[in-house]
N, C-alpha and C positions, 0 to 999 in steps of 0.2 A: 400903461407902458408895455412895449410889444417884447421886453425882456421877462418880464412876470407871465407871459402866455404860458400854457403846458403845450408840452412836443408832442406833436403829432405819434400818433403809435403802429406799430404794424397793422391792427385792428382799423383804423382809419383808410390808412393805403389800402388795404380791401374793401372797404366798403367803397371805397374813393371807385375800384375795380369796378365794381357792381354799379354803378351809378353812371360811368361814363360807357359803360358795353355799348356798341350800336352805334356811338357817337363819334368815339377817336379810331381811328385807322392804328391797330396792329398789325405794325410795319412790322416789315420781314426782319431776320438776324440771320447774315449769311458770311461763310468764312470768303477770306480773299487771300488766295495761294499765292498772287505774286507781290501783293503787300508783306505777305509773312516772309519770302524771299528776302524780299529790299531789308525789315525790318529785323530780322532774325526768332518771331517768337511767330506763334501760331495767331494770329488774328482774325476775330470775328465782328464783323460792322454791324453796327445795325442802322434802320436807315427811315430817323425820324425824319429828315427832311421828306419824307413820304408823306406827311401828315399834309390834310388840305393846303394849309396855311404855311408850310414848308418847315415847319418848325416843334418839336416840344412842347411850349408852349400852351398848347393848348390844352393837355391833359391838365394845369394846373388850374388855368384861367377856365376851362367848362365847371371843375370841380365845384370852384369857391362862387358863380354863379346859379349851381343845383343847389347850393349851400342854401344859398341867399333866397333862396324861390321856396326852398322848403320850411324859411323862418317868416315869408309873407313877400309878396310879387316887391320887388325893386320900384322906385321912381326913376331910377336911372343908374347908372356905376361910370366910376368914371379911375382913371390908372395912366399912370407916366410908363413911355418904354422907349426906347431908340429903335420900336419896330415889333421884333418876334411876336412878345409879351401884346403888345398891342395890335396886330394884325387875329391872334388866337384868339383875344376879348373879342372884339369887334365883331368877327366873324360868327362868335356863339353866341354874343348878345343877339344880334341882328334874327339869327334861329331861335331864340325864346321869346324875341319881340322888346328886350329889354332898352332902352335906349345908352349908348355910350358916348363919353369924352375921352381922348385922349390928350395928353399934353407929350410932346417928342423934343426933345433937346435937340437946338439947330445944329446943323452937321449931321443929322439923320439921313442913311440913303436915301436918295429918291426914292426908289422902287419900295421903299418900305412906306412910304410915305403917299403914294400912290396908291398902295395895295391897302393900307390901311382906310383910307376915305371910300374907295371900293367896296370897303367889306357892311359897307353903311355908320361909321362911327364920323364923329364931331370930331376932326382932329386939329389942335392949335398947336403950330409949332414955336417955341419959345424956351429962353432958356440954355444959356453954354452949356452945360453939362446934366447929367441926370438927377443928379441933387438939384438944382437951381430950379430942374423940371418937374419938381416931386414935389416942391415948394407952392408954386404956381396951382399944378395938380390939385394940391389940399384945399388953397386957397378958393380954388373954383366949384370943388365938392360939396364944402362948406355953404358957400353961396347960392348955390343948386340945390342941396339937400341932396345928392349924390351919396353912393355907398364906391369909398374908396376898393380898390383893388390892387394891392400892394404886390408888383411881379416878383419878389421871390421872399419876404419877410409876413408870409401868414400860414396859419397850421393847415388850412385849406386846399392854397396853392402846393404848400410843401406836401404834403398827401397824393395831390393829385398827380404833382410829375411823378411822385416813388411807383408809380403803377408802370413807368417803364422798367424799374428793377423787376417787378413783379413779372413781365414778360420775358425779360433776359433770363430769370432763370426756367421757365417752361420750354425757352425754344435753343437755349444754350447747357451741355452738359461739361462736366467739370474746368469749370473755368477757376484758373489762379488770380486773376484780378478784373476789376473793371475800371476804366479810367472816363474822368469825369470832367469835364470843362466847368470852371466858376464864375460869374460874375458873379452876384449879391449872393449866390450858395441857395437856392432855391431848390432844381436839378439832384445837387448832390445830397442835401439833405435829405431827400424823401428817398433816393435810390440805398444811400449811407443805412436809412434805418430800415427799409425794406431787405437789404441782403442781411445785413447783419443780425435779424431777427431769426432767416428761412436759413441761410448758406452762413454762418456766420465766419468759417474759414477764408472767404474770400476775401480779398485784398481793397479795399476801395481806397481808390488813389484818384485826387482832385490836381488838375492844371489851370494857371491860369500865366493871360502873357504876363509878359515881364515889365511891360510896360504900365502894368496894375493888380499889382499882387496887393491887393486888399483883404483878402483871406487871411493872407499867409502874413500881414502883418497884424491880422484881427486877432490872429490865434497865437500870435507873438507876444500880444498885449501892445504894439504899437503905435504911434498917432495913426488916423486916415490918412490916407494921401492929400497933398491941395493942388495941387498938379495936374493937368487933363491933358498928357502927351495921345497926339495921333497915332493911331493902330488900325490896322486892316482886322482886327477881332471888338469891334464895337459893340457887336452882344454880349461881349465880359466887357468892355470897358468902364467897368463902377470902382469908384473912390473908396467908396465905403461899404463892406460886409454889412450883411442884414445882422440884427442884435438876435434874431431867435435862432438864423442860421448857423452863425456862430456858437452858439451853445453846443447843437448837433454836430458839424464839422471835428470842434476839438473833443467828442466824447468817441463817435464814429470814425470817424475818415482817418486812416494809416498814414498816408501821407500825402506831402503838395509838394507839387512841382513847377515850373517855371520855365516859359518857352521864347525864344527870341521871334520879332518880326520875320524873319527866312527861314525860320520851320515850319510857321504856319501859311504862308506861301506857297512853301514847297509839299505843304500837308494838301492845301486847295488843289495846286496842279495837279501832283498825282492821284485825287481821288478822279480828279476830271481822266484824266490820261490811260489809269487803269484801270476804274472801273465806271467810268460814264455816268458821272455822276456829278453834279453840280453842289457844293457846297462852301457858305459861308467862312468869313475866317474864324471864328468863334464856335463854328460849328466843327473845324477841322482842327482845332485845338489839343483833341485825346491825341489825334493820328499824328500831330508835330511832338508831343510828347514823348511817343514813342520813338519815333524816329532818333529826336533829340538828346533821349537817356538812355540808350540801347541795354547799357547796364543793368538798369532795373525790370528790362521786362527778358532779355535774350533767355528763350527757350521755354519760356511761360505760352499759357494759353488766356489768350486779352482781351474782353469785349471791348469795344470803342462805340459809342455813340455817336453819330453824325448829325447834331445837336441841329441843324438851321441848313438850309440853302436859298436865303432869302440877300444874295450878293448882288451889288448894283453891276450891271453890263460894262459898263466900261472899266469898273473897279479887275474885274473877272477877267475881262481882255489884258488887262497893263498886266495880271498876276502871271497868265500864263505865257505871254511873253518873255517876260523878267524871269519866268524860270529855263526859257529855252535858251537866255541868255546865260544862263547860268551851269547850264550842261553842254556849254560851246555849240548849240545849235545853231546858234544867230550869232554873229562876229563881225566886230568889223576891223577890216585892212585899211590901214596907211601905204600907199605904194606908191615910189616915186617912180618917173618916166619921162623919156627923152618926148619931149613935143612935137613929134613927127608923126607923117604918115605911118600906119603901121604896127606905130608900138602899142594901143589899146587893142588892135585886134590878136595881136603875138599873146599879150597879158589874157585876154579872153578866153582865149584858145585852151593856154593851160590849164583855167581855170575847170573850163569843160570838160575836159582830158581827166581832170583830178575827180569829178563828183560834183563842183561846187556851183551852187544858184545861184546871181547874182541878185539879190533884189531890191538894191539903189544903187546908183554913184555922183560922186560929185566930184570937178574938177578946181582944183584950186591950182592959176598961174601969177597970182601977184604976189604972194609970200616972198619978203627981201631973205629968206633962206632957201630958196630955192634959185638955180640956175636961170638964168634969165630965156635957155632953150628947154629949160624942164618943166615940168607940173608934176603936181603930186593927186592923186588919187584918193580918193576915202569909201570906201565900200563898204557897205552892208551885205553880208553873205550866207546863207543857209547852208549847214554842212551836217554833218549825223553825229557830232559831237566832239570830243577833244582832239581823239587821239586822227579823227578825221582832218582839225584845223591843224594838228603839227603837221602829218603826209602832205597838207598842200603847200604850207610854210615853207617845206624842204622842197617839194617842186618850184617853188616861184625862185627861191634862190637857188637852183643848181642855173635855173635859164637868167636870171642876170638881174632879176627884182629882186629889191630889197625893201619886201612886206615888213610890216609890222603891226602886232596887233595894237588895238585901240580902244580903251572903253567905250561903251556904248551909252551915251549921255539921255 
């Protein structure tokens, strides 16, 4: 039973160090001065999405493969993941010549899914959810004679992510907390026993969405969830806490928090926006945290992980729109108008006068509530934000429109 394993120890995580040199990219940790503006505490990123494979990941998944090489060469390995976990197997099997399966739970990005068969592994996709896919996983390992590769519930894997605690404190000086993104508690585990060993001051604080706080009901003593609501953080999206991570977590980790769907959103955009950077929703999970709890960090100094930039392209387009939406960049007007010559170009005019882009419109003249000599208008409009959509609101009605805003559907 994987509740009777011993926990990985600081002594591990360094050797874990020693054993992946040469192999995983020590990503940079660099402060971001207008993140620490928006957010109010000093913030420092670090920016595992640097990793080949865009993700973490792979510190854990090379580990528990050196593992397995050094107790007799593999027949194969095989491990369920909605992506990350399984693009970082893949990728270092394929470099040690090991063969791999994956199993993905449908509803996996494409691009994870694409990148993972790239990286030379078996990949079947099947399976609602990650449990249904762990199931299957076993099943096929079993039948293979495969050596399972469990992404976040083994002392190996856990070992091997704590080697990014290990770097955060080398390239980070006095830091008040670190903040951690959870699915199964893999991640935080290994960072959890690595600071609290070397820095034991520091704060480690776990997030996960809201949409599956499994942690935080593992460590409550609660049922799992049964439930598999949609979430733009599919790399936390697990039902169920790992049984050895949970151990760790409630002895380690200070505390857990809990992020809605629009901070993690609005965590993606502005990593894109301010510091050019492409990351996942799972992956911007610490940075919606903070945002989120401003309480718990204002005036502290924060590492944040930037866990994954493995986001499906059109997922990434709808986010950063939705956020332009949401800073009234993108608007759209309702404007009624006499159906004549004239009055769309008066309407236009102002608009231009004001700042404002137009970039759709559509005419509606059959509405039984409108004039039988009127139509109404509907516009899609780019502006530079709120306080820019009231100044135009107020120009269109001093000249004799009557704008109104509109959700944007």
């Amino acid at each position: 039973m994987i509740v009777s394993q011993a926990l990985p120890t600081i002594g591990d995580i360094l050797a874990a160090a020693q054993r992946l040199r040469g192999s995983i990219v020590r990503t940079p940790s660099l402060p971001s001065l207008t993140l620490s503006r928006i957010a109010g505490c000093s913030i420092v990123l670090k920016f595992e999405n640097h990793q080949f494979t865009a993700s973490f990941k792979e510190r854990g998944a090379l580990n528990k493969l050196l593992r397995l090489s050094e107790q007799g060469a593999p027949s194969g390995v095989c491990a369920v993941s909605a992506g990350n976990h399984a693009q970082g197997l893949a990728y270092h099997a394929a470099r040690l010549g090991i063969p791999a399966t994956i199993v993905m739970p449908a509803g996996t990005p494409m691009t994870k899914i694409v990148r993972t068969r790239e990286h030379g592994a078996r990949v079947i996709v099947d399976g609602a959810t990650l449990e249904d896919a762990m199931a299957i996983a076993r099943r096929e390992a079993e039948a293979e004679g495969l050596a399972m590769v469990h992404p976040y519930d083994d002392p190996d894997v856990i070992a091997g992510q704590g080697t990014m605690g290990l770097e955060l404190l080398e390239q980070c000086e006095d830091l008040d907390a670190i903040v951690v993104p959870i699915g199964g508690g893999g991640l935080i585990s290994g960072v959890a026993i690595a600071i609290k060993s070397l820095a034991p001051t520091v704060e480690i604080i776990g997030v996960q969405a809201s949409a599956y706080p499994s942690m935080i009901r593992a460590v409550a003593d609660l049922p799992a969830l049964t439930e598999a609501p949609v979430t733009i953080a599919e790399g936390i999206a697990v039902k169920q806490a790992g049984l050895l991570t949970r151990r760790i977590v409630r002895e380690k980790v200070d505390r857990l928090l809990e992020v809605d769907e629009a901070s993690i959103e609005r965590a993606v955009a502005l990593l894109q926006s301010v510091e050019k950077t492409v990351v996942e929703g799972a992956g911007a999970a610490a940075l919606a945290a903070v945002l989120e709890h401003r309480d718990v960090f204002e005036g502290r100094r924060v590492a944040i992980p930037l866990t994954g930039g493995n986001i499906d392209g059109r997922v990434f387009a709808s986010v950063i729109m939705r956020e332009l939406v949401r800073e009234g960049q993108l608007v759209r007007l309702e404007v009624p108008i006499r159906d004549q010559p004239g009055a769309l170009a008066k309407l236009t005019t102002i608009m231009g006068e004001q700042g404002a882009n137009i970039l759709e419109v559509a005419h509606d003249r059959l509405s039984l509530a409108l004039n039988a000599k009127g139509a109404s208008l509907s516009l899609i409009v780019q502006l530079q934000g709120m306080a820019h959509r009231d100044q135009l609101i107020d120009a269109l009605h001093r000249d004799g429109f009557a704008a109104v805003v509109r959700e944007i559907d």
